[in-house]
KEMAR-597666 format. One record per residue (C-alpha): residue number from 1; y, x, z; chain; residue in one letter. Coordinates in steps of 0.001 Angstrom, whole numbers, plus 524288, in hexadecimal, padded with zeros to 5 digits. Layout:
# residues N
VOBA; pos; py; px; pz; unit; code
VOBA; NUM; Y; X; Z; A; a
...
This chain:
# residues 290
VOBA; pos; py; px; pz; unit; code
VOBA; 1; 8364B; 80F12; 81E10; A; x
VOBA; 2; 84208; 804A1; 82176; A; x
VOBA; 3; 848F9; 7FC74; 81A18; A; x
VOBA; 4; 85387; 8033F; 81DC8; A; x
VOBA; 5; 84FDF; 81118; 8196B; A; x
VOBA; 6; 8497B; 80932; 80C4E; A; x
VOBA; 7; 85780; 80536; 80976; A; x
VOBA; 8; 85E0E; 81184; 80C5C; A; x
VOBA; 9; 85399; 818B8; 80314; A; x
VOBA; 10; 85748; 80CE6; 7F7B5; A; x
VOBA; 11; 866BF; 80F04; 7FA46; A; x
VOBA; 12; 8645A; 81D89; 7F803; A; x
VOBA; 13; 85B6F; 81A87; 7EC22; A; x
VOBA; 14; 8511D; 821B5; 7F10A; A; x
VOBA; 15; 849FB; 81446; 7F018; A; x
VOBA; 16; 84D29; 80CD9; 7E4CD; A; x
VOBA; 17; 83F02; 803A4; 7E3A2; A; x
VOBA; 18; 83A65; 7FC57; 7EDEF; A; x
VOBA; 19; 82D14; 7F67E; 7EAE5; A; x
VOBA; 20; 82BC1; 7E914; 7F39E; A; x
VOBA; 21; 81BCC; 7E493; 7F3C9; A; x
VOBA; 22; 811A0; 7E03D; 7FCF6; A; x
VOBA; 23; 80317; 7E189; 7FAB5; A; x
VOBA; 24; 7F9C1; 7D71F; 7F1C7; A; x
VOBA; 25; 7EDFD; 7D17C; 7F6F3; A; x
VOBA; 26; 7E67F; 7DC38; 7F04E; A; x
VOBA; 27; 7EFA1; 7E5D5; 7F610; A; x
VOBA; 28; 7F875; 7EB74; 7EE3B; A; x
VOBA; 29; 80615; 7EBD7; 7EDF1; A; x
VOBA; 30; 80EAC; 7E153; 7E59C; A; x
VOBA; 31; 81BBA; 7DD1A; 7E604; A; x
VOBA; 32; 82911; 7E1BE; 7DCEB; A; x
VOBA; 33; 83226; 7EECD; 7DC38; A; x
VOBA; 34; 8404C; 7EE52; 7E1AD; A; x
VOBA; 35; 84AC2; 7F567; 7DEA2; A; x
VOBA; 36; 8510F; 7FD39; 7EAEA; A; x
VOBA; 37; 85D83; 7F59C; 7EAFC; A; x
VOBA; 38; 8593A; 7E7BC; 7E930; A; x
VOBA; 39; 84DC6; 7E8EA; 7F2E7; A; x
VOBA; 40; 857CD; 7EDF8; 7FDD3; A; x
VOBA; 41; 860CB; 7E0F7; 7FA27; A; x
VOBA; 42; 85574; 7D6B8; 7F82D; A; x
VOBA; 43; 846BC; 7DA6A; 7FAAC; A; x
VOBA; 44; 849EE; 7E171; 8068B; A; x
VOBA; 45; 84F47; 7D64D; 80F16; A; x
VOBA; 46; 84A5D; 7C979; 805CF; A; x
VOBA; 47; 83DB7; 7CDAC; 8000A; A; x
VOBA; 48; 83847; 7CC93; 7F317; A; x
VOBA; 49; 82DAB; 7C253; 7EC02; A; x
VOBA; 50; 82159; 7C480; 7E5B3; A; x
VOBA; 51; 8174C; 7B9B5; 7DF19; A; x
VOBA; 52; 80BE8; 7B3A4; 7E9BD; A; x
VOBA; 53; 802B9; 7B6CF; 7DF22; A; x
VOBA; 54; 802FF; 7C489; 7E315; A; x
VOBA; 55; 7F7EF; 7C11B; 7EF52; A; x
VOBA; 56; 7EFBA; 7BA21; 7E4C3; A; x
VOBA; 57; 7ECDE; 7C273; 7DA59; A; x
VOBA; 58; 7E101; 7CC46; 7D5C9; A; x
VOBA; 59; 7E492; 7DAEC; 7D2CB; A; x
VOBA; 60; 7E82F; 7D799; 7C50F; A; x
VOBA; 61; 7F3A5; 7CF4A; 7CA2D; A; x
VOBA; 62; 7EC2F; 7C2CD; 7C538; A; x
VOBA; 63; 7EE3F; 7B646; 7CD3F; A; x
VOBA; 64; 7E0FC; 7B18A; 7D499; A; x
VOBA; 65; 7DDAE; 7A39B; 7D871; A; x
VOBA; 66; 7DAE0; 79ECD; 7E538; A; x
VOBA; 67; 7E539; 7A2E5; 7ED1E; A; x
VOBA; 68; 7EF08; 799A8; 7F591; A; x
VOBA; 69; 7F9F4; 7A46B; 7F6A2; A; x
VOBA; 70; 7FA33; 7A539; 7E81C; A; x
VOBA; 71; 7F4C8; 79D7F; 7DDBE; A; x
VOBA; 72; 7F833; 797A7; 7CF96; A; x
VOBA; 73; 7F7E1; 7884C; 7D69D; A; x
VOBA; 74; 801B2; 78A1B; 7DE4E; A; x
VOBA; 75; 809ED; 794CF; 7D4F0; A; x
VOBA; 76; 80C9F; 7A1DE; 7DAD9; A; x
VOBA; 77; 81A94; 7A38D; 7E03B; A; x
VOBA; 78; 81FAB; 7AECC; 7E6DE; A; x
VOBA; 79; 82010; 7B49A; 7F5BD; A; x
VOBA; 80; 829B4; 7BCA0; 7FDDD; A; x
VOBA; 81; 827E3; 7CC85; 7FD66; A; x
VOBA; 82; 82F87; 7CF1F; 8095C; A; x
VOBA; 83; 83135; 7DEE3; 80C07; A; x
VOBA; 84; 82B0C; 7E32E; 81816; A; x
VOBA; 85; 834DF; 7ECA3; 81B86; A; x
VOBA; 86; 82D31; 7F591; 824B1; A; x
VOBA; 87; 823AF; 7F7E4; 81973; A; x
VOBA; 88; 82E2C; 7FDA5; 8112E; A; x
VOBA; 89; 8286E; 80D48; 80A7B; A; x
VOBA; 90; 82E6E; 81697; 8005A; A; x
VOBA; 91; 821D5; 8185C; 7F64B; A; x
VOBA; 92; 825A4; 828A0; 7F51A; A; x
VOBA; 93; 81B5F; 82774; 7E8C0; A; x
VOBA; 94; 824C7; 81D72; 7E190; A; x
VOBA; 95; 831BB; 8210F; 7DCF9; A; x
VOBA; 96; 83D1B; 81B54; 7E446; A; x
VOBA; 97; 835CA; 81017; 7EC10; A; x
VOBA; 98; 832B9; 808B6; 7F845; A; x
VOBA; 99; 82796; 7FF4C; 7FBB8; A; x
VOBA; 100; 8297B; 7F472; 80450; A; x
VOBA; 101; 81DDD; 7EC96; 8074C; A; x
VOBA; 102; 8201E; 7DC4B; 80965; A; x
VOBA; 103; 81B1C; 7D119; 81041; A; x
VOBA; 104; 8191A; 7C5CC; 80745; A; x
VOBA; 105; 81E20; 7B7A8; 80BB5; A; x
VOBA; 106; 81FF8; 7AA04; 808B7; A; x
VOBA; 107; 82B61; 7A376; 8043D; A; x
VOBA; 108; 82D80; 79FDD; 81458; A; x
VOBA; 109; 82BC3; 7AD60; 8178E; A; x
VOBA; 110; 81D0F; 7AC24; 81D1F; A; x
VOBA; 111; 81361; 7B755; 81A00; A; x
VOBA; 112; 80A93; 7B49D; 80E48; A; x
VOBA; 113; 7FE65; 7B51E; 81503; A; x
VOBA; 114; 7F6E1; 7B9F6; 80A82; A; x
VOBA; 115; 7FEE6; 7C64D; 80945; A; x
VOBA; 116; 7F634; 7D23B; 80CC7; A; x
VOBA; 117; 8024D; 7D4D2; 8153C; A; x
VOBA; 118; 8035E; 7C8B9; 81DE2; A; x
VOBA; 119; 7F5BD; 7C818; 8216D; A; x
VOBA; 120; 7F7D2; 7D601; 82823; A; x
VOBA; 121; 804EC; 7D225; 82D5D; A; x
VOBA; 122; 7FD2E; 7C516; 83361; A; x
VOBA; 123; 7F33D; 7CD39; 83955; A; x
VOBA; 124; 7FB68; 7D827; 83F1B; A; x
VOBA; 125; 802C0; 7CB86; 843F8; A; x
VOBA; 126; 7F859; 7C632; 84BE3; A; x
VOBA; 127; 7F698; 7D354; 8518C; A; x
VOBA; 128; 8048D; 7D736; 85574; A; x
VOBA; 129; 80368; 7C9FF; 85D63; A; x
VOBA; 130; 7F9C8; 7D1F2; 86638; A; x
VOBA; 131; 801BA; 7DCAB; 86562; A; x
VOBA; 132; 7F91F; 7E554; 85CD8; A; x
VOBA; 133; 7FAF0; 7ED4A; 8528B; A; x
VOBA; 134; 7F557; 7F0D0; 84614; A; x
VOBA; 135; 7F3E2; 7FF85; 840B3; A; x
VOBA; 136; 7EBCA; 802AF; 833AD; A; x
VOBA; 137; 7EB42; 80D26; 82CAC; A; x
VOBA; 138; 7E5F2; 81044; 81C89; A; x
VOBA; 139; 7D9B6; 816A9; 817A2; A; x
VOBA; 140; 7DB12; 8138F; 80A37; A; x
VOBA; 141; 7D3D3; 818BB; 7FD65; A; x
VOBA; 142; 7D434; 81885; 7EF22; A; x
VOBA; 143; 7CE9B; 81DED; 7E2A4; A; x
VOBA; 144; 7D6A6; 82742; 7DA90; A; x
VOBA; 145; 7D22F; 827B7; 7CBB6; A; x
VOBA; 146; 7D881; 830B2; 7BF0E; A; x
VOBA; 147; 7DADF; 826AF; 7B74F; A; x
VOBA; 148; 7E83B; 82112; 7B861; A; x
VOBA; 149; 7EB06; 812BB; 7BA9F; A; x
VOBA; 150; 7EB70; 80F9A; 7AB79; A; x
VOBA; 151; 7E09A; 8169F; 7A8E3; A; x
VOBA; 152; 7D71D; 80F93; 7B29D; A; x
VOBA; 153; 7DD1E; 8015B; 7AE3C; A; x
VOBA; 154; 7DA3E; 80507; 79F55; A; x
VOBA; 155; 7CBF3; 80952; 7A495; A; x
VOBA; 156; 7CB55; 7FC1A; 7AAFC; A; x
VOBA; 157; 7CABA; 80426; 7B80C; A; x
VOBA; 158; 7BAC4; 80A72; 7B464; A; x
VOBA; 159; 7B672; 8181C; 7B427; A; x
VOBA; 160; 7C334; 81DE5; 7BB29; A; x
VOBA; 161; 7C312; 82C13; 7BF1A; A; x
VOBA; 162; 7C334; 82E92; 7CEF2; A; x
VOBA; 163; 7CD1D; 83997; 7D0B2; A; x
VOBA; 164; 7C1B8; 84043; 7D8BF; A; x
VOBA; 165; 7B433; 84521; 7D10C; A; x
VOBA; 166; 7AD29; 8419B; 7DE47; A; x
VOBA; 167; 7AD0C; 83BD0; 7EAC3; A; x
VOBA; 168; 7B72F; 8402B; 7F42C; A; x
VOBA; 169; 7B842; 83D15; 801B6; A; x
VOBA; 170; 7BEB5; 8458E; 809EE; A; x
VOBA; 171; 7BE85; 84FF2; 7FEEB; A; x
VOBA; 172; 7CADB; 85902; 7FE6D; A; x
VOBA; 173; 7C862; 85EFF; 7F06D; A; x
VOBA; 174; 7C7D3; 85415; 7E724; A; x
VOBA; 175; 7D21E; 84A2E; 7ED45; A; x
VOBA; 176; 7DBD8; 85687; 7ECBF; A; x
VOBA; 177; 7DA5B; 85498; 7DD9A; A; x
VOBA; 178; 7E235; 84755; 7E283; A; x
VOBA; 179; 7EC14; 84BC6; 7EA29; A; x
VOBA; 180; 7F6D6; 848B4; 7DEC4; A; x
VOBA; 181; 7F4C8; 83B0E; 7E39C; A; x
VOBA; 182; 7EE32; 83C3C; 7F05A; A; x
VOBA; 183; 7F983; 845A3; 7F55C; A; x
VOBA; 184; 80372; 83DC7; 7EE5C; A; x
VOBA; 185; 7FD49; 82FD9; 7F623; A; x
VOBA; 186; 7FE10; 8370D; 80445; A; x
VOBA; 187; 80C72; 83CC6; 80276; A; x
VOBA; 188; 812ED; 831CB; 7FB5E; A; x
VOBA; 189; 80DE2; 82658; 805F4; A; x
VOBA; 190; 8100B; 82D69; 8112E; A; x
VOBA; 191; 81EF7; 82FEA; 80C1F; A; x
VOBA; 192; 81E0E; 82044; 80A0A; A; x
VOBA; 193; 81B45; 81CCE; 8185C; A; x
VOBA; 194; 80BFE; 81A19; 81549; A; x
VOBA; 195; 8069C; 8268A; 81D13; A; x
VOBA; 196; 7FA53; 82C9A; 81713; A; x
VOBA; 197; 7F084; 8362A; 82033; A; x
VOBA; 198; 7E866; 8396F; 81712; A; x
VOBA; 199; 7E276; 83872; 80ACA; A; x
VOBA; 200; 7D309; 83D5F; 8071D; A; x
VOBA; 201; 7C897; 83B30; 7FB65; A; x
VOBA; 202; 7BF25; 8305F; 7FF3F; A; x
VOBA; 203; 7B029; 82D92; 7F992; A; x
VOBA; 204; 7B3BA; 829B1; 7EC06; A; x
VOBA; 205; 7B90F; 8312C; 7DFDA; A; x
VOBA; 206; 7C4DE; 83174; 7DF43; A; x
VOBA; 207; 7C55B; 82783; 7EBD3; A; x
VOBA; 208; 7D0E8; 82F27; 7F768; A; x
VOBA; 209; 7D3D6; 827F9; 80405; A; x
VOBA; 210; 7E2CE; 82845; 80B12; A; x
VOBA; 211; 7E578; 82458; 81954; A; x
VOBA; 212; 7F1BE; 81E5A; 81B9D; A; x
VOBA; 213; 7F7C6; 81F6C; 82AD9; A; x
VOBA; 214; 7F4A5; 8144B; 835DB; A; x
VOBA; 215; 7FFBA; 80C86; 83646; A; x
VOBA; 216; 802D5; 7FB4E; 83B22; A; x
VOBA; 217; 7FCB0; 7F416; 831DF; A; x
VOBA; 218; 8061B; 7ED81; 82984; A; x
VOBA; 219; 80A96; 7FC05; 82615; A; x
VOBA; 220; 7FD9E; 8018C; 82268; A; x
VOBA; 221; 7FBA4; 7F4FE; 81A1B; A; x
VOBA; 222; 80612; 7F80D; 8138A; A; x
VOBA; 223; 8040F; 80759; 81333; A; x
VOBA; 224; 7F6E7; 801F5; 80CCE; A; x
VOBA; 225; 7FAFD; 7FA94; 80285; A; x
VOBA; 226; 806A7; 80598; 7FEB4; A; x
VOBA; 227; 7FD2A; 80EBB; 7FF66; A; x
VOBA; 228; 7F51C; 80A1E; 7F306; A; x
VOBA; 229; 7FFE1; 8076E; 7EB01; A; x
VOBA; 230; 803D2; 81690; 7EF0E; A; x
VOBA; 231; 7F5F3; 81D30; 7EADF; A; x
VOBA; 232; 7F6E5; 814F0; 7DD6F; A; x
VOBA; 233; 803DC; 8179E; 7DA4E; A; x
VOBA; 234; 80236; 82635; 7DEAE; A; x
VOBA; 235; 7F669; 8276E; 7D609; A; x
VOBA; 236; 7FD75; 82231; 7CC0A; A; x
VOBA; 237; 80898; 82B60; 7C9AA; A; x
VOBA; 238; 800EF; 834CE; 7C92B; A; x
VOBA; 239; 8063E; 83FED; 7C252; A; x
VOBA; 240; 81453; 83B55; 7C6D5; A; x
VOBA; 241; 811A3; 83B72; 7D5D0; A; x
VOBA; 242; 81F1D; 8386F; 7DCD4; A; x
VOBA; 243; 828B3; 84223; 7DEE0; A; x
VOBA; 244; 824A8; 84499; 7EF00; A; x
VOBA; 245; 81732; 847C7; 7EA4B; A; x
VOBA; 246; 81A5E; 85154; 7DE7F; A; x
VOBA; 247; 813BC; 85D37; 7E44A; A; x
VOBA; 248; 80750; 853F4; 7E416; A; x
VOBA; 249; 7FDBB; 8598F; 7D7DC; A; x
VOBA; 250; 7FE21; 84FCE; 7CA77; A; x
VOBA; 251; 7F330; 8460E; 7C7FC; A; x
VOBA; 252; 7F24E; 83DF6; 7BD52; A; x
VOBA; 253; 7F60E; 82F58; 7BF9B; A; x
VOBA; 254; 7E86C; 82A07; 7C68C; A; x
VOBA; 255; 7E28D; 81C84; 7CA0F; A; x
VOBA; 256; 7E0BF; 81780; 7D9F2; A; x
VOBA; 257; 7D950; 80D45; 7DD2B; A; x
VOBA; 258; 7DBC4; 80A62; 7EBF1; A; x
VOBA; 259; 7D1CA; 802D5; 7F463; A; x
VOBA; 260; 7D1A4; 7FEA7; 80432; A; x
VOBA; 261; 7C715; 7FAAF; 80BFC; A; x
VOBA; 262; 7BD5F; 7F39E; 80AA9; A; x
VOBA; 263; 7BBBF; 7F681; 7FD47; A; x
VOBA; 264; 7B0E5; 80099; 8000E; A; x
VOBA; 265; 7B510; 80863; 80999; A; x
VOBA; 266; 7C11A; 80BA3; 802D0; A; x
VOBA; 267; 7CCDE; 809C3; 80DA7; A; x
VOBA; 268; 7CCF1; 80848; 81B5F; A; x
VOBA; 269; 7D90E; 80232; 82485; A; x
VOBA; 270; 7D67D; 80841; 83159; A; x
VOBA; 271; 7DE14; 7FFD3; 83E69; A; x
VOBA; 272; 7E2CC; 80224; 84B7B; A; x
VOBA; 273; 7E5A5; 7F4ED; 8522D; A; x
VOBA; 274; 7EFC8; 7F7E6; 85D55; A; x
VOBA; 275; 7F54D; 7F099; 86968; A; x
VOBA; 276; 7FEB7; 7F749; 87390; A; x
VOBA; 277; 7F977; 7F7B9; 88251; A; x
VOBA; 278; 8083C; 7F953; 88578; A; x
VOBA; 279; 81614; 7FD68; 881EC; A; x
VOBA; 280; 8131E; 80834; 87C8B; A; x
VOBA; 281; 802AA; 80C3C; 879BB; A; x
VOBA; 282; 7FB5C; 805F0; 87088; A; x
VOBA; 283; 7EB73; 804CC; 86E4F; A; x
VOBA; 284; 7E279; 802D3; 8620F; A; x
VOBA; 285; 7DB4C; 7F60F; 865C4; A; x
VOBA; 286; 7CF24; 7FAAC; 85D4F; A; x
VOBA; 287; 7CE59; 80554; 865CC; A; x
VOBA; 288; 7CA59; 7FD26; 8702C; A; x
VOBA; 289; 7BD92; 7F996; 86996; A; x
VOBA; 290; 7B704; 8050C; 86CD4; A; x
């Protein structure tokens, strides 16, 4: 989506939150809530600001020594969030509201090395200078468990229930018993721009796999990150899936716990490195390896 269309969506008030974030060092997604109006007048064209300590901390938000980009000896101040406006997406699972996914900068306006974002942007960088391109594409997977996310805090995250009474892969019976979230997750991200081929059960309990379409990059970085805040939130409503997915069967609320490669063999990013010969044809370079 453009800005353009964005802004004609938030004039109509079919868009009325804009959430502005770019992904952690452990890679999730962090950053503030707009309202429709005041992100078209400010955010859009002069960015927002968020505190450095957001590339130094554990998953408990707790500030962790021995970083330069961050640290209590030099005080933590606060870095650009500038809007990258290509990666702009209506969430369809969230009432009302648009993503936009940002670079994060200094003061001067340089990248923030550190950023999960930058180092991708640097390497995609060196190869546009040879004229190649990037393309990757998502094989990602995650555990789906009964217990809601309360539920599995107050149970200090033991014993929780797979959704599945045995293993799974490629099975068609018991991840069907998912499909109030499973469905839910293909429909609502591939009305979001993040398009999903398929979904299957994988070796675990309770453990389902989704692959997300090839596309540059930057975009299925993005698409990647998006899509685990998606499955979570998704799993989370629950019994109140959004309105586009109503026809979708009623689950109670459940607990994901998403995972990439190489933790186990739990996510895979597949690539296609590609250089034109001319004008107009273009050639995987890992193709020629063979």
């Amino acid at each position: 989506m453009d800005t353009k269309t964005l802004k004609s969506k938030i004039r109509k008030g079919e868009i009325d939150t804009v959430i502005v974030a770019f992904p952690d060092a452990i890679g999730r997604l962090v950053g503030k809530r707009f309202t429709g109006a005041f992100y078209l007048d400010q955010v859009a064209q002069h960015g927002t600001h968020a505190c450095n300590y957001l590339l130094a901390v554990n998953m408990e938000m707790d500030p962790l020594e021995g970083f330069q980009v961050a640290n209590w000896e030099r005080g933590f101040g606060d870095f650009e969030m500038r809007p990258d406006a290509k990666s702009v997406k209506i969430l369809t699972w969230q009432t009302a509201t648009a993503l936009v996914v940002c670079d994060y900068l200094h003061h001067d306006g340089s990248p923030v090395e550190e950023a999960p974002r930058s180092v991708l942007r640097k390497q995609l960088d060196r190869l546009g200078k040879q004229k190649i391109k990037a393309f990757m594409a998502s094989e990602l997977e995650f555990l789906l468990f009964d217990q809601t996310y309360s539920e599995a805090f107050d149970a200090g995250y033991q014993n929780l229930r797979p959704s599945s009474d045995y293993r799974i892969d490629y099975h068609i019976l018991q991840p069907g018993r998912d499909e109030s979230i499973i469905r839910t997750m293909r429909n609502e991200l591939t009305a979001s721009g993040i398009p999903v081929e398929c979904s299957k059960g994988e070796w675990s309990r309770g453990q389902h796999e989704v692959n997300v379409e090839y596309a540059e990059a930057l975009e299925t970085a993005d698409r990647h990150v998006i899509f685990k805040q998606a499955i979570k939130d998704i799993a989370h409503n629950g019994e109140n899936p959004p309105v586009s997915s109503q026809n979708s069967p009623k689950k109670k609320p459940a607990t994901v716990a998403t995972f990439t490669y190489p933790f186990r063999r739990t996510g895979k990013i597949s690539s296609g490195i590609f250089k034109k010969r001319n004008l107009v044809k273009r050639f995987n370079i890992f193709w020629e390896v063979y």
